[in-house]
KEKE-3310 file (N, C-alpha, C; in steps of 0.2 Angstrom, whole numbers, plus 5000, padded with zeros to 4 digits):
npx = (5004:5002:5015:5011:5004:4991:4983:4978:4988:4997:5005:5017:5030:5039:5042:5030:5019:5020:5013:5010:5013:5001:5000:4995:4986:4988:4985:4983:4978:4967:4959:4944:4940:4928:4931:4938:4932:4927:4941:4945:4937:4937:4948:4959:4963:4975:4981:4978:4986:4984:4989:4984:4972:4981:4993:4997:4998:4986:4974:4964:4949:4945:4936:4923:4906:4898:4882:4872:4861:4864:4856:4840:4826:4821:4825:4823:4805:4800:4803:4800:4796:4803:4806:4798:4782:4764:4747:4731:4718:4702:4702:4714:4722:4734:4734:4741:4758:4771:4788:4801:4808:4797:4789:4782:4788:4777:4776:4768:4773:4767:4766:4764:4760:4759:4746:4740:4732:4736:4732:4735:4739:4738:4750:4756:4771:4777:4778:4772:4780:4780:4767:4772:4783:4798:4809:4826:4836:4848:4859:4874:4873:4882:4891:4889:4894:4895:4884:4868:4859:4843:4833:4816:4801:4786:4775:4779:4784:4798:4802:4806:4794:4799:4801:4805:4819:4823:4835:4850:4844:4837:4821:4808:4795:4779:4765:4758:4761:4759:4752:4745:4758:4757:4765:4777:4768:4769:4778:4775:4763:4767:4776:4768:4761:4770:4772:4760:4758:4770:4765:4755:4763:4768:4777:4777:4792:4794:4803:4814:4816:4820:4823:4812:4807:4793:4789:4778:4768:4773:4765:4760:4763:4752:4743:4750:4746:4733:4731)
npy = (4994:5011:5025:5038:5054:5053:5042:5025:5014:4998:4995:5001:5013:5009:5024:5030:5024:5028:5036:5051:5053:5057:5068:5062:5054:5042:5022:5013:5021:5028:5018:5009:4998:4983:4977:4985:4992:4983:4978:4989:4988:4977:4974:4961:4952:4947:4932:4918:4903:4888:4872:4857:4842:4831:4836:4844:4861:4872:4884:4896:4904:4916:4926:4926:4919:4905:4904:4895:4889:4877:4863:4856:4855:4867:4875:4870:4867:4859:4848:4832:4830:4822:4822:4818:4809:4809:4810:4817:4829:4828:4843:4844:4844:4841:4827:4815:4811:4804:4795:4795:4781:4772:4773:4761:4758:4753:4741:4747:4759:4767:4774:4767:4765:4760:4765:4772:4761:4749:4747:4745:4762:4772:4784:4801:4809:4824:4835:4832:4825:4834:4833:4836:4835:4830:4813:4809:4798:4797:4794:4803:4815:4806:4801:4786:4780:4785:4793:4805:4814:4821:4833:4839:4849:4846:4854:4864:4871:4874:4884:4877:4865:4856:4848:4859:4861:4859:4858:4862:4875:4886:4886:4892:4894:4889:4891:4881:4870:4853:4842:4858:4868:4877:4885:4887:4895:4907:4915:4920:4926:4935:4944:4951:4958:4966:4974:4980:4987:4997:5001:5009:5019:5024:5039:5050:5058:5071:5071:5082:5088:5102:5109:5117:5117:5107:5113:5117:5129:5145:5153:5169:5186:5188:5179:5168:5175:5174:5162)
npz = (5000:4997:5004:5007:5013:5023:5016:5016:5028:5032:5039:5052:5060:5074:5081:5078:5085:5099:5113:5120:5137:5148:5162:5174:5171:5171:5171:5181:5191:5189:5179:5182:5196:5200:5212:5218:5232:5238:5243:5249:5261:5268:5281:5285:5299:5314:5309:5319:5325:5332:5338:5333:5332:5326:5327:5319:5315:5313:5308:5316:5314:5321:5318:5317:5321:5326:5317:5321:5329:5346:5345:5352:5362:5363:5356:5343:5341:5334:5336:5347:5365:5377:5391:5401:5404:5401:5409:5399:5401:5394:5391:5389:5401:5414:5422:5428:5429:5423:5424:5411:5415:5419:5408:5390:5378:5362:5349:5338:5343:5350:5369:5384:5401:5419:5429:5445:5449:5443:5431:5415:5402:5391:5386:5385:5377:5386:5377:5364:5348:5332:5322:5307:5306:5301:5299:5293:5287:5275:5261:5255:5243:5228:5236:5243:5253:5264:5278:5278:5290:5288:5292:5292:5287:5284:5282:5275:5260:5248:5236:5226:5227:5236:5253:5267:5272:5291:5295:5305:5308:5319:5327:5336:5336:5332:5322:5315:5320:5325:5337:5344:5353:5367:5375:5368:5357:5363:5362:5350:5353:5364:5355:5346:5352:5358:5345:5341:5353:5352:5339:5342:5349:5344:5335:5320:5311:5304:5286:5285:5298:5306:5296:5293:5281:5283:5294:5306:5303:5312:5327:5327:5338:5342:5343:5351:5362:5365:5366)
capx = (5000:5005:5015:5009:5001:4983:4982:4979:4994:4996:5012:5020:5035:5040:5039:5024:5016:5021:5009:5013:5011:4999:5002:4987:4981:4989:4977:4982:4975:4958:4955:4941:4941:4923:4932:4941:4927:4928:4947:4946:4933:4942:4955:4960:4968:4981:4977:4977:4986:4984:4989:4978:4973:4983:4999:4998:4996:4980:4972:4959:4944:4943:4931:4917:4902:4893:4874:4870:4860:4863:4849:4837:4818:4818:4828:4818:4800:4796:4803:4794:4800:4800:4808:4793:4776:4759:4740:4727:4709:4701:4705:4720:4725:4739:4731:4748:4763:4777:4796:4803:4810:4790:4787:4785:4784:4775:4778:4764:4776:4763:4770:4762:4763:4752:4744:4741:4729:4740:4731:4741:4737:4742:4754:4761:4775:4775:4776:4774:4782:4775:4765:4775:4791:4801:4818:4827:4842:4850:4867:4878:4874:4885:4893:4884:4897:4892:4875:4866:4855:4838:4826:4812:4795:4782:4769:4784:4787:4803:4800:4804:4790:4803:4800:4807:4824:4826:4842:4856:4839:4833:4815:4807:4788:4777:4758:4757:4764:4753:4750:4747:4761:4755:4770:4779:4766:4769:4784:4772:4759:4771:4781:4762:4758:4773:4771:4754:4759:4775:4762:4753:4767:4774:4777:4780:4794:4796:4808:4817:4813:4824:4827:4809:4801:4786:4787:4769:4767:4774:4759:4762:4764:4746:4740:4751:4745:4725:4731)
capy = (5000:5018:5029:5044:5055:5054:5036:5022:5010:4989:4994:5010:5015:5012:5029:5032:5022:5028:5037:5055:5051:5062:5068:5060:5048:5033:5019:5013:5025:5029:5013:5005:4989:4982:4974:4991:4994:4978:4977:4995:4988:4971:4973:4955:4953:4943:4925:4913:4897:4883:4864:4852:4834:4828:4837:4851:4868:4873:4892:4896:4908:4921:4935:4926:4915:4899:4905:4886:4886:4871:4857:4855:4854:4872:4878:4866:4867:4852:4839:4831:4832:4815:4819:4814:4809:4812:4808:4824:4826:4832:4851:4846:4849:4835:4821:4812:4812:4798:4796:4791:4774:4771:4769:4757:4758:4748:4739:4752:4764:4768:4770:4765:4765:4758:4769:4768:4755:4744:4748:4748:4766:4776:4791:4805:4812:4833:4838:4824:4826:4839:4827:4837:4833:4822:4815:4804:4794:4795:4794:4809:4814:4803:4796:4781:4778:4789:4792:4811:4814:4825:4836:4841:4851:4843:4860:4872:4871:4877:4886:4868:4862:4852:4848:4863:4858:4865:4856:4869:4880:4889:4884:4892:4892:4890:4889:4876:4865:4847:4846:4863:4871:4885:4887:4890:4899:4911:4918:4923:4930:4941:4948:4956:4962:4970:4978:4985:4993:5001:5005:5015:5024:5028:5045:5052:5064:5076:5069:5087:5092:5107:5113:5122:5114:5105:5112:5120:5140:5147:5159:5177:5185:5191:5171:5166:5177:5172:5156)
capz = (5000:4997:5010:5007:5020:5022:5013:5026:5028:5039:5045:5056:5064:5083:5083:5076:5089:5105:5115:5126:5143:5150:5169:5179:5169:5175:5169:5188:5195:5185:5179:5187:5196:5202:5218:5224:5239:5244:5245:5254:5265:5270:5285:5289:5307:5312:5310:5326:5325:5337:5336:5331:5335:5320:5329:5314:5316:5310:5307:5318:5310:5326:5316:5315:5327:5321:5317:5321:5336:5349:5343:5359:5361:5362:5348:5337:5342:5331:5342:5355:5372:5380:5397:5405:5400:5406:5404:5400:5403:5387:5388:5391:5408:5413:5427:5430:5426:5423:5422:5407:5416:5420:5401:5388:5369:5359:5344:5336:5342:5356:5376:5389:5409:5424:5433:5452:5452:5442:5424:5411:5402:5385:5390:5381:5383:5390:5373:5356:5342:5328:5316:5300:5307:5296:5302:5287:5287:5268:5260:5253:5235:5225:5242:5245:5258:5271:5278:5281:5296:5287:5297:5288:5289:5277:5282:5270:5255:5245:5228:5220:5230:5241:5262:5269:5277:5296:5299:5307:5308:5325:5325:5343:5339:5325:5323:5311:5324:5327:5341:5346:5359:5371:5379:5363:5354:5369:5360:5347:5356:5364:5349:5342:5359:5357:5339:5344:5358:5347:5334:5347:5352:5337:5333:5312:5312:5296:5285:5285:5303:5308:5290:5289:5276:5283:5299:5305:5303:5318:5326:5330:5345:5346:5343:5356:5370:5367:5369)
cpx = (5004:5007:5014:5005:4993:4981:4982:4986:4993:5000:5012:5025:5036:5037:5033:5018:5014:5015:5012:5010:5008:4998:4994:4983:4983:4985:4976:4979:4967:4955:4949:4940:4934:4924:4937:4939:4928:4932:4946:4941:4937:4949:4956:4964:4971:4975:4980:4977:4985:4985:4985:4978:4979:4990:5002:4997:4989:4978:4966:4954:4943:4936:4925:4912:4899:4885:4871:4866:4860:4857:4848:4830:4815:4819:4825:4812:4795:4797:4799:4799:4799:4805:4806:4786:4770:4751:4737:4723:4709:4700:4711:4727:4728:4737:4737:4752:4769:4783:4795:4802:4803:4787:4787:4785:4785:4777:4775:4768:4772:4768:4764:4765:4757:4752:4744:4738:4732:4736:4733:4736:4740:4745:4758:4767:4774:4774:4779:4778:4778:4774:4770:4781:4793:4805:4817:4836:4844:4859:4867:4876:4881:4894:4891:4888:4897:4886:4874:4860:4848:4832:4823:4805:4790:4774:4772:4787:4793:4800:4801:4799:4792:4800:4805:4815:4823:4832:4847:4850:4837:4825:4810:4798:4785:4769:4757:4757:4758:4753:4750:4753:4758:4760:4775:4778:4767:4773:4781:4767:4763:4775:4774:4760:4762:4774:4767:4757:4766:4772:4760:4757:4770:4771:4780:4783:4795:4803:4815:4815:4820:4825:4819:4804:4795:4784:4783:4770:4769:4767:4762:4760:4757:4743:4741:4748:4738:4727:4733)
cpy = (5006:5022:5035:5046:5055:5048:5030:5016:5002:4991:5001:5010:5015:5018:5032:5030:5024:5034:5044:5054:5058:5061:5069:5056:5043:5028:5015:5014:5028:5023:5009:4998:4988:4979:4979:4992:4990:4977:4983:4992:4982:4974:4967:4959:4946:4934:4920:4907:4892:4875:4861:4845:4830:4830:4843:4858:4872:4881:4892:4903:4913:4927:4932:4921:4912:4902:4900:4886:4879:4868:4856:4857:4862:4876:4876:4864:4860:4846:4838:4830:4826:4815:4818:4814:4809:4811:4815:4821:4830:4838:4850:4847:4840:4834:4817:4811:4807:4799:4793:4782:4769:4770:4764:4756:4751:4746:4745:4760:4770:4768:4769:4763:4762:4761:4766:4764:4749:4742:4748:4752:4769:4783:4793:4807:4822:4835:4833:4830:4830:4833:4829:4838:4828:4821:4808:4803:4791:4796:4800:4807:4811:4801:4791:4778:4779:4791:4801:4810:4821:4825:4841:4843:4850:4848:4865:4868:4876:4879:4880:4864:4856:4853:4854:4861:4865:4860:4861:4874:4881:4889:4886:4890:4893:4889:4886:4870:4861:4843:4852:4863:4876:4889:4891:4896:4906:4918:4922:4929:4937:4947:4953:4960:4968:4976:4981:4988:4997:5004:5011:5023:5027:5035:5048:5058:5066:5071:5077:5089:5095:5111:5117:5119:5109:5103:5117:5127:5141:5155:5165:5177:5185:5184:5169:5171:5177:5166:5155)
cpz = (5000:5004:5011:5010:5018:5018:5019:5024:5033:5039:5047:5060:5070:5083:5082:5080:5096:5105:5118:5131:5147:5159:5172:5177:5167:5176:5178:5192:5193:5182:5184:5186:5201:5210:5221:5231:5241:5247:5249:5261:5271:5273:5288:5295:5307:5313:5317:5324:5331:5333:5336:5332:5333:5324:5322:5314:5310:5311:5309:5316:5317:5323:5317:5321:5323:5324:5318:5329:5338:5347:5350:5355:5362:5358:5342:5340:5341:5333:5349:5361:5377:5387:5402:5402:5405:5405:5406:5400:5395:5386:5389:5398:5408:5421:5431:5427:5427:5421:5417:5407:5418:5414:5396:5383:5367:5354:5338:5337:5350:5363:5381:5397:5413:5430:5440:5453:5449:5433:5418:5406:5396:5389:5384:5383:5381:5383:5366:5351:5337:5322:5307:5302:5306:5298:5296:5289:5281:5267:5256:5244:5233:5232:5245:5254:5266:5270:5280:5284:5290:5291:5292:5289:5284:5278:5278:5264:5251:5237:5223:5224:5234:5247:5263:5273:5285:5300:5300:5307:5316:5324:5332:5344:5331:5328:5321:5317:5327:5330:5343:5353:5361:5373:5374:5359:5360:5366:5355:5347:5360:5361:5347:5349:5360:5355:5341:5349:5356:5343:5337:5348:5349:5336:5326:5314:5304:5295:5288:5291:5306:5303:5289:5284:5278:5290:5300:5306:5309:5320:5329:5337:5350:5347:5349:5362:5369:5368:5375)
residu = (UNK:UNK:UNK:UNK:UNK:UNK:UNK:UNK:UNK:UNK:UNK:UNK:UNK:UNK:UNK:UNK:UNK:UNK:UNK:UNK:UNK:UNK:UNK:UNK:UNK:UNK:UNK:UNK:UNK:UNK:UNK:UNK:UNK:UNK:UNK:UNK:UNK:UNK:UNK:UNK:UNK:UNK:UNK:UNK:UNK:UNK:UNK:UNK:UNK:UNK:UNK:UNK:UNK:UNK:UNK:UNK:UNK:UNK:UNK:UNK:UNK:UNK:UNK:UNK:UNK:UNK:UNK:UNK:UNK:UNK:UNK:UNK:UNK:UNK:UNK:UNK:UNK:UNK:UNK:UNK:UNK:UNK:UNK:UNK:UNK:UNK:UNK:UNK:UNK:UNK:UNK:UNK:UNK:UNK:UNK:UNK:UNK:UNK:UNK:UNK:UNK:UNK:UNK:UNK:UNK:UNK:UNK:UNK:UNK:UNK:UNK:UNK:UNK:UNK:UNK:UNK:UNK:UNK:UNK:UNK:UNK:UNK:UNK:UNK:UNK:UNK:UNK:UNK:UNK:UNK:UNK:UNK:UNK:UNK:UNK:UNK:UNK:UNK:UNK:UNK:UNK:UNK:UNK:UNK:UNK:UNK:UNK:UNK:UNK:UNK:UNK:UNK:UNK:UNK:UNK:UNK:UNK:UNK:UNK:UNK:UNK:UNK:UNK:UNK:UNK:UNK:UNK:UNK:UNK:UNK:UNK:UNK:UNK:UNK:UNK:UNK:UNK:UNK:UNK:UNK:UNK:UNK:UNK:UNK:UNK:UNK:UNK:UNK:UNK:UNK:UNK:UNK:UNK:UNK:UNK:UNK:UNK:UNK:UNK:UNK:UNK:UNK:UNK:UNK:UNK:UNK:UNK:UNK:UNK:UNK:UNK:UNK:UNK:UNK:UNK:UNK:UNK:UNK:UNK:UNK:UNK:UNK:UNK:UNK:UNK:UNK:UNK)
# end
């Protein structure tokens, strides 16, 4: 192709290429990088070794706390509570009350105890089990080798219409729960009792309050002294 000026060319001279470096715009420094903020944001601290079972020096995570609450009959509302069992009258109110080592489950799954006249009797325990509590015992996707523990709430549904998982879940009270708890729904009944009486109290402040704008006409001198 031709090198004459104003005609285009596929080749050009080192020096034809070089660029003048303009003072301040350093691509370093004006370039943007989508993960700057969060690099500014993130200050690790020092890390915390300790020895390990194994006799290796392992890195302990100090910044953070396991959101996992303790598993218990109160943390998980859906389990039943079998540290003693008890017969009700038909409102419910508990007539007697048995140890554990007093009961006897049945093949049906039923337990049973003998009362004081020496009857033997159906007995619950303090608080059964919620009827949409599932517990399953499966093995590891594409680990047949190992087994996983699943707890599961068959009254919730997931957007894939799956059993809701509440394993590692805090679970304190629920209304669905079958049998009802009173004792738990407590926690419910209390939280709204609350909200209403916060609703009440509540007071709207102007967004702008100070600057003027949608504060109430001030009255003059002569308003103020009929009042």
């Amino acid at each position: 192709m031709s090198d004459e000026p104003g005609e285009a060319r596929d080749s050009a001279e080192p020096e034809e290429t070089a660029l003048d470096h303009a003072e301040g715009t350093d691509d370093s420094e004006t370039e943007f990088h989508p993960f700057d903020e969060v690099d500014e944001d993130f200050q690790p601290g020092p890390a915390v070794r300790v020895m390990g079972p194994d006799g290796l020096v392992q890195t302990v995570d100090t910044t953070t706390e396991s959101d996992i609450p303790a598993l218990s009959t109160e943390s998980l509302v859906c389990m039943g509570d079998f540290s003693k069992f008890v017969l009700r009258d038909d409102w419910g109110n508990i007539r007697t009350e048995f140890l554990p080592s007093a009961v006897t489950r049945r093949p049906n799954g039923k337990w049973t105890a003998e009362d004081v006249s020496g009857h033997v009797v159906e007995v619950f325990p303090i608080r059964p089990q919620c009827k949409h509590y599932v517990r399953q015992q499966g093995s590891f996707h594409l680990n047949a080798q190992n087994k996983k523990h699943y707890r599961l709430c068959a009254a919730r549904r997931t957007t894939e219409g799956t059993f809701m998982t509440v394993s590692d879940l805090g679970m304190w009270a629920c209304d669905m729960r079958d049998p009802y708890d009173v004792a738990s729904v407590k926690h419910l009944d209390d939280f709204d009792t609350l909200k209403i009486k916060q609703g009440k109290e509540r007071t709207n402040l102007p967004m702008f309050q100070g600057f003027g704008i949608f504060d109430a006409p001030k009255k003059s001198d002569d308003e103020q002294k009929e009042n």
